[in-house]
PDB file with one MODEL, atoms N, CA, C and O in Angstrom:
MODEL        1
ATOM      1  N   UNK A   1      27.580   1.124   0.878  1.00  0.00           N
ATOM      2  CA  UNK A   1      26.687   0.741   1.959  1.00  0.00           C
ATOM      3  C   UNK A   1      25.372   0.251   1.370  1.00  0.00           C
ATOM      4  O   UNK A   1      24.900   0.851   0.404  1.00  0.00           O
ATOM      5  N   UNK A   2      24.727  -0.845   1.916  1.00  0.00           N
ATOM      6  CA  UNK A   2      23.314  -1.110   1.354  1.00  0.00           C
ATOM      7  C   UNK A   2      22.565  -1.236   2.247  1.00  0.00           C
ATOM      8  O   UNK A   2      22.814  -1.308   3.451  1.00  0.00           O
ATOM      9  N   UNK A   3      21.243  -1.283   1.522  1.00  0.00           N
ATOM     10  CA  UNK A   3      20.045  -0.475   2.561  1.00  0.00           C
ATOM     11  C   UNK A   3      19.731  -1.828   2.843  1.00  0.00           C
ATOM     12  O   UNK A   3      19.962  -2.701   2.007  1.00  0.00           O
ATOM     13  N   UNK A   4      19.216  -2.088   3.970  1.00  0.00           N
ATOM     14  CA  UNK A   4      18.373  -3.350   4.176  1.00  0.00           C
ATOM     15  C   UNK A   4      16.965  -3.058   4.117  1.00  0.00           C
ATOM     16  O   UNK A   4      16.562  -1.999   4.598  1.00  0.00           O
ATOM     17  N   UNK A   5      16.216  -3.826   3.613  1.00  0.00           N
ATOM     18  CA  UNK A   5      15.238  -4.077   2.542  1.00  0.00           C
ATOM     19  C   UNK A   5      14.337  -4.549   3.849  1.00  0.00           C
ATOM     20  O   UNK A   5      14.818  -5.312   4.688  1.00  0.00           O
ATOM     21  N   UNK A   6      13.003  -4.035   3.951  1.00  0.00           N
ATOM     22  CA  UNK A   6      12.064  -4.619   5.210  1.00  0.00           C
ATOM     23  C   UNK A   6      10.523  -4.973   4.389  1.00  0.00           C
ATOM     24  O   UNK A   6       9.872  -4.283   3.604  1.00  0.00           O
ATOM     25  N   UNK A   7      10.310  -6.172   4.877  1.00  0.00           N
ATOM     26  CA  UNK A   7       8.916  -6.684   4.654  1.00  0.00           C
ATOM     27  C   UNK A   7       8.021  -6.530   5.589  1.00  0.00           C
ATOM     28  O   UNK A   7       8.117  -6.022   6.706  1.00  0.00           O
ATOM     29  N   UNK A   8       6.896  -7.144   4.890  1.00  0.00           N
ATOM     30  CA  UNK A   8       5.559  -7.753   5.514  1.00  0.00           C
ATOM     31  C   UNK A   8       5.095  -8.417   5.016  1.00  0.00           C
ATOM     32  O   UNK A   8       4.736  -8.383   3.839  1.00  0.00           O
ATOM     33  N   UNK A   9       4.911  -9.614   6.170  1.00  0.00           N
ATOM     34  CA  UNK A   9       4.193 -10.609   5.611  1.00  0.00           C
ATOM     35  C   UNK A   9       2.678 -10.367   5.389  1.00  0.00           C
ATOM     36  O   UNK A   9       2.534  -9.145   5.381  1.00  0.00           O
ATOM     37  N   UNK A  10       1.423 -11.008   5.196  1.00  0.00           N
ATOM     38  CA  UNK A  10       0.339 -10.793   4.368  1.00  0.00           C
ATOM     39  C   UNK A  10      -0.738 -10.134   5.742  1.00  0.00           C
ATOM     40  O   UNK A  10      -1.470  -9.153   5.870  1.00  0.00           O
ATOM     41  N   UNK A  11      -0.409 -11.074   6.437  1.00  0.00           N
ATOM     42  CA  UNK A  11      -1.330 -10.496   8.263  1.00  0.00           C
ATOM     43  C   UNK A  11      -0.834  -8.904   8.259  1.00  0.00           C
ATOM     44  O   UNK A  11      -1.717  -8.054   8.150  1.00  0.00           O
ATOM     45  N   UNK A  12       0.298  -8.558   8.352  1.00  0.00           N
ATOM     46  CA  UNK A  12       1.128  -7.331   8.656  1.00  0.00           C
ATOM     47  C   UNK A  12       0.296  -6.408   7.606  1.00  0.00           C
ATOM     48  O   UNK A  12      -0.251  -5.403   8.060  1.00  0.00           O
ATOM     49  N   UNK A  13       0.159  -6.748   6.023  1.00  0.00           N
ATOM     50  CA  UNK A  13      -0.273  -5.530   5.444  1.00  0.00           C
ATOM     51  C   UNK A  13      -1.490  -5.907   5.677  1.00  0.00           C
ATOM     52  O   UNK A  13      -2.132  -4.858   5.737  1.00  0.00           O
ATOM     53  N   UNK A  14      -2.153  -6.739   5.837  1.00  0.00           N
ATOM     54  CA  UNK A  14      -3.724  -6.585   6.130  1.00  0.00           C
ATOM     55  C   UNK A  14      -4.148  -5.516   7.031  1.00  0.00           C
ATOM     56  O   UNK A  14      -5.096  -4.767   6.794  1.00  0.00           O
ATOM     57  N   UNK A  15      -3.430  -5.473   8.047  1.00  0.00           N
ATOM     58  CA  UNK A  15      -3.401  -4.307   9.144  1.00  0.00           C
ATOM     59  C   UNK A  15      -3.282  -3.001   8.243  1.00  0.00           C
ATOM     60  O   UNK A  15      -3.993  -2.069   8.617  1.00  0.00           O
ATOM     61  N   UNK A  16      -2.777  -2.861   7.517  1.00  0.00           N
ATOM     62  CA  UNK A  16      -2.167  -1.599   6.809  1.00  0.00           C
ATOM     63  C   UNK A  16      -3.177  -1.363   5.723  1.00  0.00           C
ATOM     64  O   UNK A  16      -3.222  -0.206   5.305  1.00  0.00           O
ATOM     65  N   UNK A  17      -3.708  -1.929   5.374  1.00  0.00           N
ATOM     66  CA  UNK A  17      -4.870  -1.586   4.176  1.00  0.00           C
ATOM     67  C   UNK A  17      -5.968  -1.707   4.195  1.00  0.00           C
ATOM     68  O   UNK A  17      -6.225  -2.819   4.657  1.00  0.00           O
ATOM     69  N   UNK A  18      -7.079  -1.021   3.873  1.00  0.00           N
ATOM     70  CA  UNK A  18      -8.462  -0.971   4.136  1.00  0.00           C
ATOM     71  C   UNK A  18      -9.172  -2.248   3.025  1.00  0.00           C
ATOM     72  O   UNK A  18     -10.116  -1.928   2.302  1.00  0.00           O
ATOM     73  N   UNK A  19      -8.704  -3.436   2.997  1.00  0.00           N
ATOM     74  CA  UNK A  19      -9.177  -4.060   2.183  1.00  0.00           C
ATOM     75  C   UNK A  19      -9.299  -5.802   3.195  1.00  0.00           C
ATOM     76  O   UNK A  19      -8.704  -6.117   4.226  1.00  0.00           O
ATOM     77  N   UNK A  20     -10.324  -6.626   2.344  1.00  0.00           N
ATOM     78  CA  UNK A  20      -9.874  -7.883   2.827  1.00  0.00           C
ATOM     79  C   UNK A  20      -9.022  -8.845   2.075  1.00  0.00           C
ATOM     80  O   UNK A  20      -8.786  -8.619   0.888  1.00  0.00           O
ATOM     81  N   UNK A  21      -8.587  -9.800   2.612  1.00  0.00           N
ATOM     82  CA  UNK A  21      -7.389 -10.642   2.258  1.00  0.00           C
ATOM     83  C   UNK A  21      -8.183 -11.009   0.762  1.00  0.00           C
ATOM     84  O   UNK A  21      -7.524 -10.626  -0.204  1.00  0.00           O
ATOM     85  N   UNK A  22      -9.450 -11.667   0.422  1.00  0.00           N
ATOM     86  CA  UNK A  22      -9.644 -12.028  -0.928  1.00  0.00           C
ATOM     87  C   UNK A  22      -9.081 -10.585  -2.178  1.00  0.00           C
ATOM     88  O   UNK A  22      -8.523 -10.670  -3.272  1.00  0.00           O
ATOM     89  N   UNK A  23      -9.653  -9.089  -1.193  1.00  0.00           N
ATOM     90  CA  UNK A  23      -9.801  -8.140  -1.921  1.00  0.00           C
ATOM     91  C   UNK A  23      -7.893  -8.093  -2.565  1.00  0.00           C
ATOM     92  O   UNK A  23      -7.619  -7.941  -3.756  1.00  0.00           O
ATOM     93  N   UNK A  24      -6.770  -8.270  -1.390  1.00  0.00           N
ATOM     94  CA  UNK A  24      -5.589  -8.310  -1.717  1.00  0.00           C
ATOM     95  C   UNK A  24      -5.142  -9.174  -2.361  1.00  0.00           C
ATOM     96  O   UNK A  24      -4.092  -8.822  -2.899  1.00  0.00           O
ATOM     97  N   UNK A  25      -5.467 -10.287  -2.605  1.00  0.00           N
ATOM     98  CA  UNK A  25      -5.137 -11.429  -3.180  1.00  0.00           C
ATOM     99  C   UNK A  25      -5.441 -10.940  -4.796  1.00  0.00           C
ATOM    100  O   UNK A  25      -4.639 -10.965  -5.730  1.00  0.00           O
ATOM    101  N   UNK A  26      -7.016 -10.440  -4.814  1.00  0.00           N
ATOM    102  CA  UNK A  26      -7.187 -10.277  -6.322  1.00  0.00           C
ATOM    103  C   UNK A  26      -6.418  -9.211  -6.750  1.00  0.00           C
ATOM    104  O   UNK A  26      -6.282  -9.292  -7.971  1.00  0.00           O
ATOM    105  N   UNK A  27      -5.629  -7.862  -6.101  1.00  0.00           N
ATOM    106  CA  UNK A  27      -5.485  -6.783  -6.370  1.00  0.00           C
ATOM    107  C   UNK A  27      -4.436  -6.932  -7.153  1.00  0.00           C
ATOM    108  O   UNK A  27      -4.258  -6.428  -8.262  1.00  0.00           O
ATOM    109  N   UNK A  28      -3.360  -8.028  -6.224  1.00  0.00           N
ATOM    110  CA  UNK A  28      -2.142  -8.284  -6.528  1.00  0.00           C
ATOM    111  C   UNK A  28      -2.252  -9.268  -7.942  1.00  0.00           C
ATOM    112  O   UNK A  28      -1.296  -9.325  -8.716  1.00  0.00           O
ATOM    113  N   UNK A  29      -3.295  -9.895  -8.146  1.00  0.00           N
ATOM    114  CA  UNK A  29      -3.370 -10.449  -9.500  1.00  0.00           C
ATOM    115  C   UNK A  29      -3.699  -9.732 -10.524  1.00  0.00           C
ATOM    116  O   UNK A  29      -3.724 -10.408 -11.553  1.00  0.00           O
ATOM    117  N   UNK A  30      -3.931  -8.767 -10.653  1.00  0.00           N
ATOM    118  CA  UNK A  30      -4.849  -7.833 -11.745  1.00  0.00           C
ATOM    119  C   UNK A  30      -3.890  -6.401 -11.868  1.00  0.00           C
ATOM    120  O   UNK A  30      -4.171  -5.319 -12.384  1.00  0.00           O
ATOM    121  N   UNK A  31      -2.516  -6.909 -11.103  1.00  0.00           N
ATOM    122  CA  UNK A  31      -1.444  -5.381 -10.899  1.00  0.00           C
ATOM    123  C   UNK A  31      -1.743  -4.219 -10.081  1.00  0.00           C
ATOM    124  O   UNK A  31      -0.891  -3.362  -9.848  1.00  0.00           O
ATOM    125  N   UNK A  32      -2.904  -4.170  -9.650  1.00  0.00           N
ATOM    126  CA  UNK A  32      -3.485  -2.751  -9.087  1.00  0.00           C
ATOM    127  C   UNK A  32      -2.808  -2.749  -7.274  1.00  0.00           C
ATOM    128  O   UNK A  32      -3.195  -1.681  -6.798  1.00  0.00           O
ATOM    129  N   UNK A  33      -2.252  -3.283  -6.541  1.00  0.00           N
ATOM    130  CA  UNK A  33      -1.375  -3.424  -5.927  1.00  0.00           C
ATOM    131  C   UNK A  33      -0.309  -4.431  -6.029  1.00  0.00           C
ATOM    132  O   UNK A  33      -0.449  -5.443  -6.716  1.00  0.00           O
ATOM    133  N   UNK A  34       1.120  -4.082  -5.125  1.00  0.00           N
ATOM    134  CA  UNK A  34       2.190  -4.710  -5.639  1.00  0.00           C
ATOM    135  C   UNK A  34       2.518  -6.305  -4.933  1.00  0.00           C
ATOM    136  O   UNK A  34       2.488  -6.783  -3.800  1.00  0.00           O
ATOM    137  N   UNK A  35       2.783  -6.701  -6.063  1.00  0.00           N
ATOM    138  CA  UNK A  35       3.062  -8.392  -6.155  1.00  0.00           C
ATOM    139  C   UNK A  35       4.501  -8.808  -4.598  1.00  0.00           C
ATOM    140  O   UNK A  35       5.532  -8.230  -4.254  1.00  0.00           O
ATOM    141  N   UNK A  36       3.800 -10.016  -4.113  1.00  0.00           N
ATOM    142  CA  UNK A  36       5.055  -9.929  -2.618  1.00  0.00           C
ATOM    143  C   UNK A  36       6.121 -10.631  -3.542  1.00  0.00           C
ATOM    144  O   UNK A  36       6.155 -10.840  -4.755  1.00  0.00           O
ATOM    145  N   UNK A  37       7.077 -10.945  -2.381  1.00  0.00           N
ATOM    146  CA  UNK A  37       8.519 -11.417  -3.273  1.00  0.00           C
ATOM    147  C   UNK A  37       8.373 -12.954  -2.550  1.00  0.00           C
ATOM    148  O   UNK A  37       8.076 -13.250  -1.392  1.00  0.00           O
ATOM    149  N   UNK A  38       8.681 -13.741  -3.633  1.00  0.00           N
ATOM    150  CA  UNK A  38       8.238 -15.378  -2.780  1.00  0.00           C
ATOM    151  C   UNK A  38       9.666 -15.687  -2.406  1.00  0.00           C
ATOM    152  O   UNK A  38      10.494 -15.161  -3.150  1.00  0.00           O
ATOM    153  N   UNK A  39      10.065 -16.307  -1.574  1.00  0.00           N
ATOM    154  CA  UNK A  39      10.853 -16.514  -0.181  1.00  0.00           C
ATOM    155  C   UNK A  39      11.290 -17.793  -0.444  1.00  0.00           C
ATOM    156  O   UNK A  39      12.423 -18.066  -0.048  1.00  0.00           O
ATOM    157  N   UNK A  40      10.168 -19.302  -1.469  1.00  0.00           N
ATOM    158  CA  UNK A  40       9.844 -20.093  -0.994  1.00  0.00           C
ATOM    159  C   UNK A  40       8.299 -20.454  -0.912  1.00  0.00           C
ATOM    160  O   UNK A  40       7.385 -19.679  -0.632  1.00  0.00           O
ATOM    161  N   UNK A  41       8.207 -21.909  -1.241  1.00  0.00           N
ATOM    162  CA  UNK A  41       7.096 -22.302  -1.713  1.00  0.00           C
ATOM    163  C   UNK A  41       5.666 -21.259  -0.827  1.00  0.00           C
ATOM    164  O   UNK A  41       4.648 -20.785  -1.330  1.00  0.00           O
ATOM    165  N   UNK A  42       6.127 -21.211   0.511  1.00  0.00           N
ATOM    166  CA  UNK A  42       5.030 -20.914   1.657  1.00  0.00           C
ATOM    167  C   UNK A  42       5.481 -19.633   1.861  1.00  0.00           C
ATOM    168  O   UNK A  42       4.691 -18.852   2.391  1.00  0.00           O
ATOM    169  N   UNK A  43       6.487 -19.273   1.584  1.00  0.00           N
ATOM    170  CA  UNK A  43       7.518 -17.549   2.219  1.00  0.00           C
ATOM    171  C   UNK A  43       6.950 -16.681   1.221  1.00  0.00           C
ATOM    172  O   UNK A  43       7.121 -16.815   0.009  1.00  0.00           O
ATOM    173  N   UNK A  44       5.940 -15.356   2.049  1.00  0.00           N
ATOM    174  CA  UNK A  44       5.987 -14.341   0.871  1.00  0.00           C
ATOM    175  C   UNK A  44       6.080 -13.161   1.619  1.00  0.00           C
ATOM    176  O   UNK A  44       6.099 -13.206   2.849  1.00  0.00           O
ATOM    177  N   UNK A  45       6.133 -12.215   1.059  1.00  0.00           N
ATOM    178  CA  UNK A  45       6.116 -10.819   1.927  1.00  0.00           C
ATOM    179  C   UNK A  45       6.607  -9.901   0.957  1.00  0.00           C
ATOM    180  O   UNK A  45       7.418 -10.116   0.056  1.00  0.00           O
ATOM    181  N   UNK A  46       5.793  -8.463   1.367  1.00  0.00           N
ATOM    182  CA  UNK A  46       5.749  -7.533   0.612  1.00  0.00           C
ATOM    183  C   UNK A  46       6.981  -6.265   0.868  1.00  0.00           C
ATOM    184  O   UNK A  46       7.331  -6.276   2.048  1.00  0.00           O
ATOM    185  N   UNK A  47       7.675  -5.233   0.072  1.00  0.00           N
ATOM    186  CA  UNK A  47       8.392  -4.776   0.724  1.00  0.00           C
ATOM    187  C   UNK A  47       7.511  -3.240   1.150  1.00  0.00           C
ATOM    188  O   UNK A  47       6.696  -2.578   0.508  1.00  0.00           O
ATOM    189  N   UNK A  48       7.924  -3.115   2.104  1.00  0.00           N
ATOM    190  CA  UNK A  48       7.259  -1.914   2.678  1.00  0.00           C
ATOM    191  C   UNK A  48       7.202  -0.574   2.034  1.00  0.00           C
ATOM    192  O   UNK A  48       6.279   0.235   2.121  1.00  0.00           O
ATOM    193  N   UNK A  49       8.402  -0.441   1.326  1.00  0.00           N
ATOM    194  CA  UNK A  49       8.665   0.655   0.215  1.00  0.00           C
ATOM    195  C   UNK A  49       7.774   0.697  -0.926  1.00  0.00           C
ATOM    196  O   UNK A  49       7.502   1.584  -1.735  1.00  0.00           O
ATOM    197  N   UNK A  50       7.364  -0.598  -0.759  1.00  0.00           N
ATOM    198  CA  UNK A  50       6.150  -0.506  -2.129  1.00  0.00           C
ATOM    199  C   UNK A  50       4.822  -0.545  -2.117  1.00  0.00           C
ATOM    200  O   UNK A  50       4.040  -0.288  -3.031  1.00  0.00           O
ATOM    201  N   UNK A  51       4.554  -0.983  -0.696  1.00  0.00           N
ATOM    202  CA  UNK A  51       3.237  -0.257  -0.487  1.00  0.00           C
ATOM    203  C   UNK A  51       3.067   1.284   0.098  1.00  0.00           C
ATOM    204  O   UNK A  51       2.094   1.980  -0.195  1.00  0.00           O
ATOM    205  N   UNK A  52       3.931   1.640   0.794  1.00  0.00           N
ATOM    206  CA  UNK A  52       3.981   3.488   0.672  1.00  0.00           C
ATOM    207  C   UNK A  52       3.960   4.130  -0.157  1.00  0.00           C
ATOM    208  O   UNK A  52       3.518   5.276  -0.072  1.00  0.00           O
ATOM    209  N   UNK A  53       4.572   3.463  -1.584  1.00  0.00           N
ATOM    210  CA  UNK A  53       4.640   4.489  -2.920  1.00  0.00           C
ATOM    211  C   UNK A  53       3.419   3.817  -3.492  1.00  0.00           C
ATOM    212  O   UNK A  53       2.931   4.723  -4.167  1.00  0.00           O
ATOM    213  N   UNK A  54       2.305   2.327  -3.678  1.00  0.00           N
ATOM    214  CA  UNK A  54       1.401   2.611  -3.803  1.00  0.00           C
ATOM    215  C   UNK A  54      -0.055   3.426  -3.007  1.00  0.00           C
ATOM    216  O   UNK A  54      -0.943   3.924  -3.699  1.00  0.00           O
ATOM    217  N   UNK A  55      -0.084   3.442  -1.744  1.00  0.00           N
ATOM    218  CA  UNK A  55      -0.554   4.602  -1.051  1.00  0.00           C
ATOM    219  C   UNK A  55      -0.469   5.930  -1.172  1.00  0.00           C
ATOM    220  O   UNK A  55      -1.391   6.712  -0.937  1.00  0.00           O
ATOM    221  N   UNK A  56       0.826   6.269  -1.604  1.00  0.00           N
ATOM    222  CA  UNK A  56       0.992   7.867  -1.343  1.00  0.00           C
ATOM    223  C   UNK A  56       0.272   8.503  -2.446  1.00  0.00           C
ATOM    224  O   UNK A  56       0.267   9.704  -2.173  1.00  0.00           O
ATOM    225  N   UNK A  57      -0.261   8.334  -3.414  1.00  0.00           N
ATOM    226  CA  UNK A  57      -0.781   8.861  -4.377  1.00  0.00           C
ATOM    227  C   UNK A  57      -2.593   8.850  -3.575  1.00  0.00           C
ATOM    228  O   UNK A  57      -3.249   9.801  -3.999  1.00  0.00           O
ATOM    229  N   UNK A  58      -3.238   8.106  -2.736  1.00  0.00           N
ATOM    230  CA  UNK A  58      -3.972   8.285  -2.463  1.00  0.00           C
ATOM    231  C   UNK A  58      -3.738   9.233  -1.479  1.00  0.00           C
ATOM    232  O   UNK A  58      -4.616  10.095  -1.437  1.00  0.00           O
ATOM    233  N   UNK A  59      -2.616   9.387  -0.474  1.00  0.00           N
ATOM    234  CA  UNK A  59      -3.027  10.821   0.768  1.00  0.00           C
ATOM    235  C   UNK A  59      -2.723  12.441  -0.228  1.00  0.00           C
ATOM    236  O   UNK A  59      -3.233  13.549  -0.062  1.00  0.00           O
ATOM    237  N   UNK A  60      -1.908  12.068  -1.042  1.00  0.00           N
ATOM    238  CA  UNK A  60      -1.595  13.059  -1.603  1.00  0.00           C
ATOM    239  C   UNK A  60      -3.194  13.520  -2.467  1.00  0.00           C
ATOM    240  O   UNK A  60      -3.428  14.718  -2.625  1.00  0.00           O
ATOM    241  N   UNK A  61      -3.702  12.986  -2.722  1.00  0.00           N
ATOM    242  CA  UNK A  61      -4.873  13.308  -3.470  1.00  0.00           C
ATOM    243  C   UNK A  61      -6.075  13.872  -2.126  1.00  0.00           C
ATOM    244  O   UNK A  61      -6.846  14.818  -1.969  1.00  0.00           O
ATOM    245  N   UNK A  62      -5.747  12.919  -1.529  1.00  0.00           N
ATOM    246  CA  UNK A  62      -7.071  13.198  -0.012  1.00  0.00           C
ATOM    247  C   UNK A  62      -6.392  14.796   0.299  1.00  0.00           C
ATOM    248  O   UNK A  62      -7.168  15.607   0.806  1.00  0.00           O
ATOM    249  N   UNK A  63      -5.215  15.173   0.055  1.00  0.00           N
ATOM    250  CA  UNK A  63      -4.484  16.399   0.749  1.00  0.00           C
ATOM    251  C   UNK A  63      -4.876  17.218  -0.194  1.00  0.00           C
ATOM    252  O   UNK A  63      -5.810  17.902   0.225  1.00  0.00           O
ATOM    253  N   UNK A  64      -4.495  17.546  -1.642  1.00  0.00           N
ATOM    254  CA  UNK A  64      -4.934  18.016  -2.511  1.00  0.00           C
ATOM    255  C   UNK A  64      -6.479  18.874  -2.163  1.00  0.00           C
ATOM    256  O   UNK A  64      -6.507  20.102  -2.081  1.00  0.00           O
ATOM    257  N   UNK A  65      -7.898  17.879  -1.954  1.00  0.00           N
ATOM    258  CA  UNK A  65      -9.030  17.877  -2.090  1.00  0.00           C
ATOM    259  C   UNK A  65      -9.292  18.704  -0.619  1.00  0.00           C
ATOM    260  O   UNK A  65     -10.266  19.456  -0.653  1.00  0.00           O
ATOM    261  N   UNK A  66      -8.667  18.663   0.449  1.00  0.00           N
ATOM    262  CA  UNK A  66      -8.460  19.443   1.649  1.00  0.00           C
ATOM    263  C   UNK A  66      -8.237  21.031   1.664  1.00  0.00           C
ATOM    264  O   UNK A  66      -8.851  21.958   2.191  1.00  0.00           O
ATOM    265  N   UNK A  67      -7.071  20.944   0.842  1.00  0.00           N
ATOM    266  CA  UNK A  67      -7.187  22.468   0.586  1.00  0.00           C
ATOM    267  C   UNK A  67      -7.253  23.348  -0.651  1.00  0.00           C
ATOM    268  O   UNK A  67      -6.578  24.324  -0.980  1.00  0.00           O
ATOM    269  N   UNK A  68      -8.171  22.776  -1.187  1.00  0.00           N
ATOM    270  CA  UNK A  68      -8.747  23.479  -2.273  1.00  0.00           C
ATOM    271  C   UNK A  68      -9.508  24.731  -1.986  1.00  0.00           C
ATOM    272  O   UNK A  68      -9.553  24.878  -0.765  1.00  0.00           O
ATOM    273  N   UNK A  69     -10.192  25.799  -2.687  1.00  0.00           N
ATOM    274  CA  UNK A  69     -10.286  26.724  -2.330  1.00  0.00           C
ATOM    275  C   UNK A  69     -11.983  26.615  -1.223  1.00  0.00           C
ATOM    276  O   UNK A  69     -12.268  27.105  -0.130  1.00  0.00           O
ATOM    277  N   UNK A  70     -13.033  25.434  -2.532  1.00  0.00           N
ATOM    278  CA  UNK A  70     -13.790  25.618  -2.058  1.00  0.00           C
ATOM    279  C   UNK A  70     -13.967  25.236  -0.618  1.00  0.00           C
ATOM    280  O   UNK A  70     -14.838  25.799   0.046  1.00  0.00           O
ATOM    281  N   UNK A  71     -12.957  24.028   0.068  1.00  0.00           N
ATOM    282  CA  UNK A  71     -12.660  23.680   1.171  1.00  0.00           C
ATOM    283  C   UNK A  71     -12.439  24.552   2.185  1.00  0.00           C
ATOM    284  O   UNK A  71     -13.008  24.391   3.265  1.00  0.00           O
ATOM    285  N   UNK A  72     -11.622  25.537   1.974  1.00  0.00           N
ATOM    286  CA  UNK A  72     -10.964  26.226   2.812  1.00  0.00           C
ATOM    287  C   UNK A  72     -12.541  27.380   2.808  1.00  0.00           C
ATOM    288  O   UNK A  72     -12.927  27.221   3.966  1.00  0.00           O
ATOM    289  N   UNK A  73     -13.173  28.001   2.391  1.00  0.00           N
ATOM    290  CA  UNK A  73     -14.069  28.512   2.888  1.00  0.00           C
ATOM    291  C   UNK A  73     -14.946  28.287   3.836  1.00  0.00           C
ATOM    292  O   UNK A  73     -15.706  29.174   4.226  1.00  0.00           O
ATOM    293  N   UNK A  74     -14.948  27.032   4.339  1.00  0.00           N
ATOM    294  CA  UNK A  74     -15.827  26.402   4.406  1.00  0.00           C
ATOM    295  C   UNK A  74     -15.073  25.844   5.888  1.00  0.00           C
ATOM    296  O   UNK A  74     -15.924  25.238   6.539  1.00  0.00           O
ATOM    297  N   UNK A  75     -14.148  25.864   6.378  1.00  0.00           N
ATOM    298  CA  UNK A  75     -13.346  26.066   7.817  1.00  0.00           C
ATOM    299  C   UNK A  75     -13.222  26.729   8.125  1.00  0.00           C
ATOM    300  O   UNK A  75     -12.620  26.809   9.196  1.00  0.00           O
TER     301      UNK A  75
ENDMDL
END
């Protein structure tokens, strides 16, 4: 069985990331977020699986810093 594979095009993750389109454009040139898959001269889009696994290292860290000890005193 194979998985079908889901994108986004560049509008779609703009919604999804706290950055602007120049900021994504450079990110994806410099490796620090992931490169889309070209389609075609004008066709690009990112797969969704790969911007969750570059994100998740940031909630996981925001989660981390939440319940740390000095945190939790402090609720």
């Amino acid at each position: 069985m194979t998985t079908q594979r889901k994108y986004l095009r560049e509008e779609q993750v703009l919604v999804r990331v706290p950055f602007s389109r120049s900021t994504l454009r450079r990110r994806v040139a410099d490796g620090t977020f992931p490169a889309p898959v070209e389609f075609g001269e004008r066709v690009k889009a990112w797969l969704i699986d790969e911007i969750d696994a570059w994100d998740r290292p940031a909630v996981v860290e925001r989660d981390a810093r939440r319940h740390t000890p000095d945190n939790a005193k402090a609720a």
